[in-house]
FIKETI-374795 format. One record per residue: residue in one letter; x, y, z of N, C-alpha, C in turn. Coordinates in pm, whole numbers. Layout:
N
+------+--------+--------+--------+--------+--------+--------+--------+--------+--------+
: bami :    nc1 :    nc2 :    nc3 :   cac1 :   cac2 :   cac3 :    cc1 :    cc2 :    cc3 :
+------+--------+--------+--------+--------+--------+--------+--------+--------+--------+
:    A :      X :      Y :      Z :      X :      Y :      Z :      X :      Y :      Z :
...
+------+--------+--------+--------+--------+--------+--------+--------+--------+--------+
//
This chain:
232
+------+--------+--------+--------+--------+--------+--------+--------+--------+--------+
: bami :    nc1 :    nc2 :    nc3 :   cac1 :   cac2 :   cac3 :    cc1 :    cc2 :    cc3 :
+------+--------+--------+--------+--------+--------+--------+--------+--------+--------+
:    X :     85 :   -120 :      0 :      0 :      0 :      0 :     88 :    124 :      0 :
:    X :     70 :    211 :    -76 :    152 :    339 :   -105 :    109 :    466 :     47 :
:    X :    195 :    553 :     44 :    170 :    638 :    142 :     55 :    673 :    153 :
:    X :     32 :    731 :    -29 :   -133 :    799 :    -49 :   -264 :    733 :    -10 :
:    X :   -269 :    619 :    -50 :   -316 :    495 :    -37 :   -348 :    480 :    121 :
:    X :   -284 :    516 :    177 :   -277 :    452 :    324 :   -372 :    552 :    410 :
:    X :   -328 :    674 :    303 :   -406 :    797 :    441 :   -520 :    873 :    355 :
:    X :   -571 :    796 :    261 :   -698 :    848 :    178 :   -852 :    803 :    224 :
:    X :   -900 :    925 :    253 :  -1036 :    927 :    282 :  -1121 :    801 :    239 :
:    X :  -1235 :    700 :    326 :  -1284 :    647 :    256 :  -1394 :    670 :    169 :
:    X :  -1428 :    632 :     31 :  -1521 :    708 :    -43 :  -1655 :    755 :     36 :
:    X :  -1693 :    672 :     79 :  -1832 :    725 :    234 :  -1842 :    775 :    347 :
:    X :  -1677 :    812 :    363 :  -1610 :    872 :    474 :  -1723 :   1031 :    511 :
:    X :  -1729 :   1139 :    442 :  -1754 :   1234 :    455 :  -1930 :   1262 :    409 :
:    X :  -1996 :   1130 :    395 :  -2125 :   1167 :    344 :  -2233 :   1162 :    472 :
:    X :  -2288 :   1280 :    453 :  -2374 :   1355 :    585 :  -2520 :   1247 :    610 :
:    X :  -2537 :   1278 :    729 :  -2642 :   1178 :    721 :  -2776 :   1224 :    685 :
:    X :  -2928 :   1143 :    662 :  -3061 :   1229 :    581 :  -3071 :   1318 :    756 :
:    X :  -3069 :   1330 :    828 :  -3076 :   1390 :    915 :  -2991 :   1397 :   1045 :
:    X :  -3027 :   1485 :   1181 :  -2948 :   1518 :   1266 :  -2820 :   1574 :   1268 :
:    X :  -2782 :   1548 :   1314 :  -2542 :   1612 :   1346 :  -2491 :   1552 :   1207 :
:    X :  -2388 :   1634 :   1148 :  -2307 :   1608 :   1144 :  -2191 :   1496 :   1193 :
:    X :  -2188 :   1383 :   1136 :  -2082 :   1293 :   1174 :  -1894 :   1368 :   1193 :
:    X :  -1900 :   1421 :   1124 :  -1797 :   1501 :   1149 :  -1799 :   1525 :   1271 :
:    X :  -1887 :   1647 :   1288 :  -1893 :   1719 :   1401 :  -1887 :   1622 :   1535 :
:    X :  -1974 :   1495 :   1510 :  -1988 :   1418 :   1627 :  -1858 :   1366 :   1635 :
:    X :  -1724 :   1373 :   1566 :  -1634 :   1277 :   1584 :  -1507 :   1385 :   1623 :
:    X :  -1539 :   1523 :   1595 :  -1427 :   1624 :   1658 :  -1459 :   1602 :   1784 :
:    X :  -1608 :   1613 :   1858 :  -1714 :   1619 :   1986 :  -1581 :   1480 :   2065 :
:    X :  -1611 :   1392 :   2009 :  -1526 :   1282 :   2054 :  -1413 :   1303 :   2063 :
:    X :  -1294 :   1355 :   2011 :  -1158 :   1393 :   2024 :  -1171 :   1435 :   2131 :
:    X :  -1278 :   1530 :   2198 :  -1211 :   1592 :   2336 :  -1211 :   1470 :   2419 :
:    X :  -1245 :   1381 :   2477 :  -1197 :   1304 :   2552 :  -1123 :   1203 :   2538 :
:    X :  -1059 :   1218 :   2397 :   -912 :   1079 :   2401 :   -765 :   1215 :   2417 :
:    X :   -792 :   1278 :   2397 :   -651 :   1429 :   2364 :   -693 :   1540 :   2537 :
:    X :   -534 :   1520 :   2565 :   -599 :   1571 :   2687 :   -561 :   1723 :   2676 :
:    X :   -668 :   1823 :   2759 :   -678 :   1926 :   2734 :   -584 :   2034 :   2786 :
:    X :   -530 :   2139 :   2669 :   -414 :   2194 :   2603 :   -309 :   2116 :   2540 :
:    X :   -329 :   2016 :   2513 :   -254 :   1935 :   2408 :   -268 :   2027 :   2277 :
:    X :   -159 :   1969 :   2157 :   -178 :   2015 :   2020 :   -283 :   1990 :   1962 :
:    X :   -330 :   1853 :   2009 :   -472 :   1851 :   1872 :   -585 :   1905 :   1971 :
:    X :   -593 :   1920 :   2072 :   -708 :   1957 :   2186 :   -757 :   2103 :   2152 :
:    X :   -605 :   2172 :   2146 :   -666 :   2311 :   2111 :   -686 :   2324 :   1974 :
:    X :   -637 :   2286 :   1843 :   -680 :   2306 :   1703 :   -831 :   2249 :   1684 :
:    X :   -832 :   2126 :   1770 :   -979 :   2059 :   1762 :  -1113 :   2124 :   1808 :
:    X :  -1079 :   2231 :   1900 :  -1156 :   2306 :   1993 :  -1179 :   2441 :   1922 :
:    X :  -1115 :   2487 :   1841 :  -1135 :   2629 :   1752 :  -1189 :   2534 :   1619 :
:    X :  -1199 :   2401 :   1575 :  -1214 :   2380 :   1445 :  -1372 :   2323 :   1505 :
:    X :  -1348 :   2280 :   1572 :  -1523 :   2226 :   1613 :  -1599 :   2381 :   1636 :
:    X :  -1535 :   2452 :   1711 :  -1645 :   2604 :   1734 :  -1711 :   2639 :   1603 :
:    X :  -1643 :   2620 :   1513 :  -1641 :   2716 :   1369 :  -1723 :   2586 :   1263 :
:    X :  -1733 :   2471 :   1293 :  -1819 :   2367 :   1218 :  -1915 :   2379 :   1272 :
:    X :  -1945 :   2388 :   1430 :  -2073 :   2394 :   1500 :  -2159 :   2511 :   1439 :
:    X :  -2083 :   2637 :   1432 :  -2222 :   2770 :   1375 :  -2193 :   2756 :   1232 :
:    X :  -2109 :   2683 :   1160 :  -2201 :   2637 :   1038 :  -2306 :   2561 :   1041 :
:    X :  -2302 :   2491 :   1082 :  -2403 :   2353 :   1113 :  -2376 :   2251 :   1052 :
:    X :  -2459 :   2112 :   1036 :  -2404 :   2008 :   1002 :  -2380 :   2009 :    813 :
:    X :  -2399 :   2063 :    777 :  -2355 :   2080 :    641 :  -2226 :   2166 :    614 :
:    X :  -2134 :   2201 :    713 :  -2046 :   2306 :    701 :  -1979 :   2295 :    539 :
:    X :  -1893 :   2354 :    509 :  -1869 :   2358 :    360 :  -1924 :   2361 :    269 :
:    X :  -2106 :   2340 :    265 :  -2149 :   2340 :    139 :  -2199 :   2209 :     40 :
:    X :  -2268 :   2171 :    -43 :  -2252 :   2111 :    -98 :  -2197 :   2117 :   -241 :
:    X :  -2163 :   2019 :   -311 :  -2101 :   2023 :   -463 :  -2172 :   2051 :   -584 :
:    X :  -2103 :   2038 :   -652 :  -2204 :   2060 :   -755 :  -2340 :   2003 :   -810 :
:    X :  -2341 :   1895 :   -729 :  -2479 :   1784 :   -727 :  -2439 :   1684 :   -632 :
:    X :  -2560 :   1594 :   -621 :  -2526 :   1497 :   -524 :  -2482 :   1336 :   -587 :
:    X :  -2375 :   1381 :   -675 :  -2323 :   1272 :   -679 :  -2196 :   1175 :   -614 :
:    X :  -2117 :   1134 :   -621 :  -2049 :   1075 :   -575 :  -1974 :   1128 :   -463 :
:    X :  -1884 :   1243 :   -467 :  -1861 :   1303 :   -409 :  -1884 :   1371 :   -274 :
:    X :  -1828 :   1355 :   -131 :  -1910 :   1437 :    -30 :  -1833 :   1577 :    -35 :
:    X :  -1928 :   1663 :     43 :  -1915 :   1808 :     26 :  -1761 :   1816 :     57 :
:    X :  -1666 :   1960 :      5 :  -1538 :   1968 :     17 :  -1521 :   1978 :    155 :
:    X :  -1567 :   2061 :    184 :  -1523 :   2124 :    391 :  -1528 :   1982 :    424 :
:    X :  -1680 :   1917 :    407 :  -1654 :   1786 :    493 :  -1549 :   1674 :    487 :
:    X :  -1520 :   1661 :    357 :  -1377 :   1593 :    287 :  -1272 :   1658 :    342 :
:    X :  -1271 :   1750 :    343 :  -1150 :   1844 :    384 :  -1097 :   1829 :    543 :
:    X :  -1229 :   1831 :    659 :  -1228 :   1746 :    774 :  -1189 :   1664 :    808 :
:    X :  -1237 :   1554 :    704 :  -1217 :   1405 :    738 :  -1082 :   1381 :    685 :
:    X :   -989 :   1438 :    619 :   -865 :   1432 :    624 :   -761 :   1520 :    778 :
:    X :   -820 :   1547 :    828 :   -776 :   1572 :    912 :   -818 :   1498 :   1044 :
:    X :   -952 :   1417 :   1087 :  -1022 :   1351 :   1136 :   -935 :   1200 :   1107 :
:    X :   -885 :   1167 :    989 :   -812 :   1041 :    985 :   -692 :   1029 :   1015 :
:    X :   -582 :   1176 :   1014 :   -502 :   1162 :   1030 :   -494 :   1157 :   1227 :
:    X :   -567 :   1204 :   1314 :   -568 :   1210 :   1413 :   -629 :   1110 :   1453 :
:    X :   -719 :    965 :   1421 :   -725 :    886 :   1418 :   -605 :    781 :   1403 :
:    X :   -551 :    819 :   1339 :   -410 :    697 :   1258 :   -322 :    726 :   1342 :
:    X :   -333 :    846 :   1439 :   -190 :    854 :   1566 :   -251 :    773 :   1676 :
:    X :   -408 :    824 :   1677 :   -476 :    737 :   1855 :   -449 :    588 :   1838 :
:    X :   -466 :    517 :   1688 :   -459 :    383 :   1702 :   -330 :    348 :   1679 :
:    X :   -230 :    430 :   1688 :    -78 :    418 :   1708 :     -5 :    395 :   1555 :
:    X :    -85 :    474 :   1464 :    -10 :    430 :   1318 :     76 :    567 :   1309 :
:    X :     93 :    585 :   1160 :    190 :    726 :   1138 :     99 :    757 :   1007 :
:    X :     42 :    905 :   1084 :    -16 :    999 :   1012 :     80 :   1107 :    882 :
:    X :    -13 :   1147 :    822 :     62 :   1204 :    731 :    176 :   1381 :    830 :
:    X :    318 :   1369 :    715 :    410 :   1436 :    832 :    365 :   1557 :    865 :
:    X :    235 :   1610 :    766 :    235 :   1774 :    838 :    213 :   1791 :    947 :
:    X :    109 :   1679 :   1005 :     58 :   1664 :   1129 :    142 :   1648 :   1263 :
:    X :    219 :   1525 :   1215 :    287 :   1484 :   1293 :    342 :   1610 :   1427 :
:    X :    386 :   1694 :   1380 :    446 :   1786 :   1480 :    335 :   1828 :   1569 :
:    X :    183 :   1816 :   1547 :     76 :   1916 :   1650 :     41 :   1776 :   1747 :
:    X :     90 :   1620 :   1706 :     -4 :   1496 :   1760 :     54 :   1476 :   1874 :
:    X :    193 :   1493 :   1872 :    262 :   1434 :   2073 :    189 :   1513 :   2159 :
:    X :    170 :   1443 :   2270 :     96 :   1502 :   2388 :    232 :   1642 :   2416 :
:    X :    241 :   1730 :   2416 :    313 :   1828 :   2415 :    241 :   1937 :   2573 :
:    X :    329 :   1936 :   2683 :    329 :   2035 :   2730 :    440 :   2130 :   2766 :
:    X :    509 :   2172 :   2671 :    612 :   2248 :   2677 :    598 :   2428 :   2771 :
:    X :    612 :   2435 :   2844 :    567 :   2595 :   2857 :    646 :   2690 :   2773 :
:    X :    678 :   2649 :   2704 :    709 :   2799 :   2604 :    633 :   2738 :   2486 :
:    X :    559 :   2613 :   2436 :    491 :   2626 :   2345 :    322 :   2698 :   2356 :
:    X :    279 :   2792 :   2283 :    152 :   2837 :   2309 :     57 :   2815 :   2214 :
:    X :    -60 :   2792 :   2276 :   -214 :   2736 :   2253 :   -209 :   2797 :   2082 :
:    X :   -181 :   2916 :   2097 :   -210 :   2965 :   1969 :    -69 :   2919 :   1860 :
:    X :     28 :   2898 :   1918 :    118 :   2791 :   1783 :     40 :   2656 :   1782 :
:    X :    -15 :   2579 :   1885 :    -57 :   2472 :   1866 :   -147 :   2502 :   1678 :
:    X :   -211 :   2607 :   1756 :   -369 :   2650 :   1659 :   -339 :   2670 :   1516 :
:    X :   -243 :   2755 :   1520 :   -173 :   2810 :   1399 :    -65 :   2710 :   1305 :
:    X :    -51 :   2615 :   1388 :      4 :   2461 :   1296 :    -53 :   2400 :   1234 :
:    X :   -150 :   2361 :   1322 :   -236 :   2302 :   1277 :   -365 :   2361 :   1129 :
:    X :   -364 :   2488 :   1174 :   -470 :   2522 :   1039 :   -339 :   2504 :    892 :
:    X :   -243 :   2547 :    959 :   -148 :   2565 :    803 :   -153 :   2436 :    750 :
:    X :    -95 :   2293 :    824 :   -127 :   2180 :    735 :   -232 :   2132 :    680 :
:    X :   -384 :   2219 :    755 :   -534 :   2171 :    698 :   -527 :   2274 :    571 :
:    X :   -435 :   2400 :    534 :   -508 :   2444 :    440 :   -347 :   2408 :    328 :
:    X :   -300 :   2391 :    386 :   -133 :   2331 :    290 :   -120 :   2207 :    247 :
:    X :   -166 :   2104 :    289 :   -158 :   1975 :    271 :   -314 :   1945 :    218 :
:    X :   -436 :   1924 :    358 :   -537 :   1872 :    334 :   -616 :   1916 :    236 :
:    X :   -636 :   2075 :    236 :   -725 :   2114 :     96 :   -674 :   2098 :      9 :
:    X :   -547 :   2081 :    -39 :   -468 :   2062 :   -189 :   -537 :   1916 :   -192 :
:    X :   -512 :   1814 :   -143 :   -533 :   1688 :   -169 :   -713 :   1671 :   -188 :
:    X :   -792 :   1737 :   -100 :   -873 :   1686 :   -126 :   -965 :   1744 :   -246 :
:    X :   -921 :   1867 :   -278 :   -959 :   1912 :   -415 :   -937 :   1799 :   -536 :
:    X :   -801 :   1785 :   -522 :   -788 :   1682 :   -621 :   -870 :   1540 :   -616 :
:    X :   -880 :   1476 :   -476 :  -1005 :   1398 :   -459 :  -1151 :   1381 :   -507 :
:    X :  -1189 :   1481 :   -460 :  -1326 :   1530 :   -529 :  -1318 :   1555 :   -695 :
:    X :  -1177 :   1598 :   -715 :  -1221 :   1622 :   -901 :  -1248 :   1511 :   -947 :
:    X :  -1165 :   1386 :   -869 :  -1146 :   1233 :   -916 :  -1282 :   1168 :   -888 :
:    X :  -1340 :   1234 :   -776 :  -1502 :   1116 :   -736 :  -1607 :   1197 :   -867 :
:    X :  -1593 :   1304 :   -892 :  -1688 :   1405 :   -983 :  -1660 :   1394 :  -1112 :
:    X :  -1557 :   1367 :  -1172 :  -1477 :   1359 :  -1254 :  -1499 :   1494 :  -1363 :
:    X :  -1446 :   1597 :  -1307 :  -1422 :   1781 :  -1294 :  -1272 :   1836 :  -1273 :
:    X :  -1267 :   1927 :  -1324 :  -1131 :   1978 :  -1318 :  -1116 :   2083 :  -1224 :
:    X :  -1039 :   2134 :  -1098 :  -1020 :   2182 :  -1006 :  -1137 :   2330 :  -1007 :
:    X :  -1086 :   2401 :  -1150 :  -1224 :   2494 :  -1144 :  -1332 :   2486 :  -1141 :
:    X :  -1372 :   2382 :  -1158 :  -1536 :   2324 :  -1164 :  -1563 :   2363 :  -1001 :
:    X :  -1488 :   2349 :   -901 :  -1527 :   2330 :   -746 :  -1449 :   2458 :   -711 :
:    X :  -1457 :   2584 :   -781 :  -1408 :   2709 :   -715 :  -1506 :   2769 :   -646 :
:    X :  -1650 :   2770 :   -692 :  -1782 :   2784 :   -600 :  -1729 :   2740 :   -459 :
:    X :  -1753 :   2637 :   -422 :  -1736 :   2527 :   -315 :  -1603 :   2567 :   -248 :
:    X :  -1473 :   2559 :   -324 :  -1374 :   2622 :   -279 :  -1355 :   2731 :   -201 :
:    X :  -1445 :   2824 :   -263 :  -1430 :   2965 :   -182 :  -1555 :   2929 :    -39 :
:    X :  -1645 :   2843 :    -34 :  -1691 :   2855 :     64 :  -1610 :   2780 :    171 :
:    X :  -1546 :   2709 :    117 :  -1471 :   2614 :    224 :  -1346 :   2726 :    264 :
:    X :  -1313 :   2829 :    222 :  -1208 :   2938 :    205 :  -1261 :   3011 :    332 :
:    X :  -1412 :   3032 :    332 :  -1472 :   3137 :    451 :  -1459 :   2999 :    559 :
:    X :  -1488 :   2895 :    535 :  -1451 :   2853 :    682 :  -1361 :   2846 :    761 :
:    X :  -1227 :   2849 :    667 :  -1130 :   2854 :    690 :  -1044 :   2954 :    776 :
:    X :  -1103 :   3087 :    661 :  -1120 :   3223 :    719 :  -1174 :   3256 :    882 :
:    X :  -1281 :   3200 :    896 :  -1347 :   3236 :   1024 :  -1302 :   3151 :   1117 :
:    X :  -1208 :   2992 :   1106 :  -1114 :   2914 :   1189 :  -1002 :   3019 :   1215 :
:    X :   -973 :   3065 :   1137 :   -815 :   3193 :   1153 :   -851 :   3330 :   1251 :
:    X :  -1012 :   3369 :   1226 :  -1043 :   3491 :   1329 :  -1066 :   3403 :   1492 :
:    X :  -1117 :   3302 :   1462 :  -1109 :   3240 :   1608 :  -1022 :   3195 :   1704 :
:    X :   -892 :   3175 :   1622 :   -760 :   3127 :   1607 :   -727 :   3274 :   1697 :
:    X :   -730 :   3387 :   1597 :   -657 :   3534 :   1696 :   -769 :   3555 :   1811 :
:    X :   -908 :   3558 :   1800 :   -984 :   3615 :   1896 :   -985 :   3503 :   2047 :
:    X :   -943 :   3400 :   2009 :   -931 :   3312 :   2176 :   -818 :   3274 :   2238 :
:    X :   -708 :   3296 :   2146 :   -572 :   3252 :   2111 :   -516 :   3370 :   2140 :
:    X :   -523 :   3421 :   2112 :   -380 :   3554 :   2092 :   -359 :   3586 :   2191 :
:    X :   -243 :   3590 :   2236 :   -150 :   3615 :   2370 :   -159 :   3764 :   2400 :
:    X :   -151 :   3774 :   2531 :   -154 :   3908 :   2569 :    -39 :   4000 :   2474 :
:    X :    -36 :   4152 :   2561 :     60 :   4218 :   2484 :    223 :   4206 :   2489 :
:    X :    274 :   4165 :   2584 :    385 :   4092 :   2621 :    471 :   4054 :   2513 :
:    X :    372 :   3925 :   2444 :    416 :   3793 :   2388 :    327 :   3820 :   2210 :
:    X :    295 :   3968 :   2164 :    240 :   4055 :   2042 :    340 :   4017 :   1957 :
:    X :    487 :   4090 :   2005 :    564 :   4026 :   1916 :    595 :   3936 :   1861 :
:    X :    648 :   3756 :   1942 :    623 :   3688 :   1892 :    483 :   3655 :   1812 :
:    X :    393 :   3633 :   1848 :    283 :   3637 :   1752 :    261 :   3684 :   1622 :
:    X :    301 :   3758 :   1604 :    261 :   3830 :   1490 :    356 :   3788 :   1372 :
:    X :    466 :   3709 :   1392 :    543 :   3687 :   1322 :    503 :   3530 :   1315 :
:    X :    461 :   3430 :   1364 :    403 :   3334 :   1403 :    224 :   3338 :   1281 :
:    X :    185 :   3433 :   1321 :     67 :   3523 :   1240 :     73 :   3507 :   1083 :
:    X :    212 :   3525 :   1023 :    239 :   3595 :    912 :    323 :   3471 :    808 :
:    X :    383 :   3396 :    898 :    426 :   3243 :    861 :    317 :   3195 :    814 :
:    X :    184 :   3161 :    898 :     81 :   3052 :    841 :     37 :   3104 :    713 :
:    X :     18 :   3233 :    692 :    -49 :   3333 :    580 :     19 :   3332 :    482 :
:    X :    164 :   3308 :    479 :    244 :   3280 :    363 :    234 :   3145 :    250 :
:    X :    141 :   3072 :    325 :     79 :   2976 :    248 :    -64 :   2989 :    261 :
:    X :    -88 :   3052 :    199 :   -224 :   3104 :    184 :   -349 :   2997 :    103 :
:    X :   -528 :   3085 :    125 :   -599 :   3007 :      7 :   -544 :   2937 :   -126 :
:    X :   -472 :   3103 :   -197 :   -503 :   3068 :   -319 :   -362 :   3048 :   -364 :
:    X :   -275 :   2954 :   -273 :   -156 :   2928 :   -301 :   -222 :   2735 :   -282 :
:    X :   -306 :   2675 :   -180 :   -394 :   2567 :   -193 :   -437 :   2598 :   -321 :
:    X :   -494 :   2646 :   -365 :   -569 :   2615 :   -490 :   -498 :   2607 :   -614 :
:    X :   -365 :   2700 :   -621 :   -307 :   2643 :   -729 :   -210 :   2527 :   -733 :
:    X :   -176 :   2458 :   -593 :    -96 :   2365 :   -568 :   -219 :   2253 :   -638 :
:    X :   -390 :   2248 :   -589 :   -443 :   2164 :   -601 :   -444 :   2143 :   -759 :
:    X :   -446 :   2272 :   -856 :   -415 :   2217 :  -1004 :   -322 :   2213 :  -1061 :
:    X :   -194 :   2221 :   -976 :    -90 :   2150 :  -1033 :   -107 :   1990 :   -986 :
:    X :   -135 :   1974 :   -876 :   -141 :   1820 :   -878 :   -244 :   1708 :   -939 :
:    X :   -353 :   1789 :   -999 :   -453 :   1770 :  -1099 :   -360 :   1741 :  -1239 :
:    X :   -277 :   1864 :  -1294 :   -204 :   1808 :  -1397 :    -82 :   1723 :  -1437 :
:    X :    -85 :   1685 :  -1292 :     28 :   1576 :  -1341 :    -90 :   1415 :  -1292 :
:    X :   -212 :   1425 :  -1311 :   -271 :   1290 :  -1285 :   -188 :   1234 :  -1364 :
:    X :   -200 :   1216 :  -1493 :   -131 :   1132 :  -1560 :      6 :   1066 :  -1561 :
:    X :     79 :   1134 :  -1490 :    205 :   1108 :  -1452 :    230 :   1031 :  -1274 :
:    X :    204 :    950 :  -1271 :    205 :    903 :  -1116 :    340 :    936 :  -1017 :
:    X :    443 :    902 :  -1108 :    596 :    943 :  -1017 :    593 :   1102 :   -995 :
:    X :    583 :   1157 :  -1099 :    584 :   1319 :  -1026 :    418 :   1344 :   -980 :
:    X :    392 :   1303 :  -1013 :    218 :   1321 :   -908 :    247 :   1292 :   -753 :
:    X :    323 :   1140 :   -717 :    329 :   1117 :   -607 :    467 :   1226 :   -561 :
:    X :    570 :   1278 :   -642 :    649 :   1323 :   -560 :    575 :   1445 :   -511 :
:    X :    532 :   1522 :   -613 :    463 :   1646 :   -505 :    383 :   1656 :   -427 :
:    X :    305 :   1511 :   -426 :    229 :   1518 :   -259 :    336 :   1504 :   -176 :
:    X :    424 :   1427 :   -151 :    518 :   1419 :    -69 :    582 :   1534 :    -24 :
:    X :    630 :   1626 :   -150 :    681 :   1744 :   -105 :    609 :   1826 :    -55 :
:    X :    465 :   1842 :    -54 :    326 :   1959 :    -29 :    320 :   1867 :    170 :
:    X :    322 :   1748 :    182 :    315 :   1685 :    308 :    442 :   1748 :    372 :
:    X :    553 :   1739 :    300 :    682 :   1755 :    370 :    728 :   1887 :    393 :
:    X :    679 :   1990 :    324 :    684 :   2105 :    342 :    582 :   2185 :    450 :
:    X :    483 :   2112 :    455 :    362 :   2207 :    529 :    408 :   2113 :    690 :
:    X :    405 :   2012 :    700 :    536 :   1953 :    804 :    634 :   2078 :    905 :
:    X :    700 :   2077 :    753 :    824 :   2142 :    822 :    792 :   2278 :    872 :
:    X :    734 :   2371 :    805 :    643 :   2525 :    865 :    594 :   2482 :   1012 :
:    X :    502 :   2333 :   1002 :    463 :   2290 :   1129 :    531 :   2301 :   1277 :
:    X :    637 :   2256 :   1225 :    774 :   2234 :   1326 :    791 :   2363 :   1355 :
:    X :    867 :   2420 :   1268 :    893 :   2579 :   1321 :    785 :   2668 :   1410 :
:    X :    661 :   2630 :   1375 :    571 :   2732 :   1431 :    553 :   2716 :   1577 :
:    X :    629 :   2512 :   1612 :    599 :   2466 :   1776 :    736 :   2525 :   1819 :
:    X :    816 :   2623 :   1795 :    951 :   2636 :   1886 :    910 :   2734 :   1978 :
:    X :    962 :   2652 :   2073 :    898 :   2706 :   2212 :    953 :   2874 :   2200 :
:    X :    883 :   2945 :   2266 :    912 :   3072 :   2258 :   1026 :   3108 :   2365 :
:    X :   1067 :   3054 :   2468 :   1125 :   3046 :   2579 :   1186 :   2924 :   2587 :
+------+--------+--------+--------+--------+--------+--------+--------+--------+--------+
//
């Protein structure tokens, strides 16, 4: 089984149910009691559940129809929902992650680097990949899902204002922050979106298809790392 292979959504993974919650939502709800609280995934899980909850159980939107495909945000979740799964049952998640999953209580690491790691590999790694996912269940080319894209963009968006408004360190510790702030932003939306159609155009090519997921994992990784150095 290939890396990709190993940590790919299952096709029914992300499809909402005819009624009630969000499965998603019910399975961030669950993270709080296996991740203990101020851990790395405790606090990213706790600003990403706030911001799915006042969407509601449809967060992201749906696609362009109801075919094969589940909605992007929710796809987009459940890549992040599996990779934090694949550490609890003791496997090895994909590497962006890796740096937010050790039980970490460092006192110079803060709630808001936890926060701010963690969104960069959901919008550096996970939305690149799962764009390309969905083009493959829809069978559409990355612009077809720029509608959808940009709504999954405002969720994203309003994970990042929640990120500064519960997170952000007093005035003290402004400085660091803000530079911490300006790192995650350097990989921005619409730097995801054109990573997602470059990796759309090399479908056909599998060796450089698979190397640049590797490098898009290994790079949003490594930003990861840097963003946990303890401040102190």
């Amino acid at each position: 089984m290939t890396q990709i292979e190993q940590y790919a959504v299952p096709a029914d993974a992300g499809a909402l149910p005819t009624g009630g919650e969000s499965p998603v939502i019910e399975r961030m709800r669950g993270l709080r009691s296996r991740w203990p609280s101020g851990s790395g995934v405790a606090v990213f899980n706790e600003a990403y559940l706030g911001v799915a909850e006042r969407a509601g159980p449809d967060f992201g939107g749906r696609g362009l129809d109801d075919r094969d495909a589940a909605p992007l945000g929710v796809r987009c979740a459940e890549r992040y929902l599996s990779a934090v799964e694949t550490a609890t049952a003791g496997g090895r998640p994909p590497k962006c992650w890796r740096p937010l999953l050790p039980y970490r209580r460092h006192p110079g690491v803060r709630p808001l680097q936890f926060a701010l790691s963690g969104l960069h590999a959901h919008i550096g790694h996970d939305l690149v990949l799962t764009v390309v996912d969905n083009c493959h269940a829809l069978g559409c080319a990355p612009p077809d899902l720029d509608g959808e894209f940009e709504r999954v963009g405002d969720l994203l968006v309003s994970l990042e204002e929640r990120i500064h408004e519960d997170l952000m360190p007093g005035p003290e510790l402004l400085g660091i922050a803000d530079p911490l702030t300006h790192l995650v932003s350097s990989w921005n939306l619409e730097r995801a979106r054109e990573a997602a159609r470059v990796l759309w155009r090399l479908r056909g090519f599998p060796s450089p298809a698979e190397e640049f997921r590797h490098r898009t994992d290994v790079g949003a990784g490594l930003v990861g790392r840097f963003l946990l150095t303890p401040c102190r």
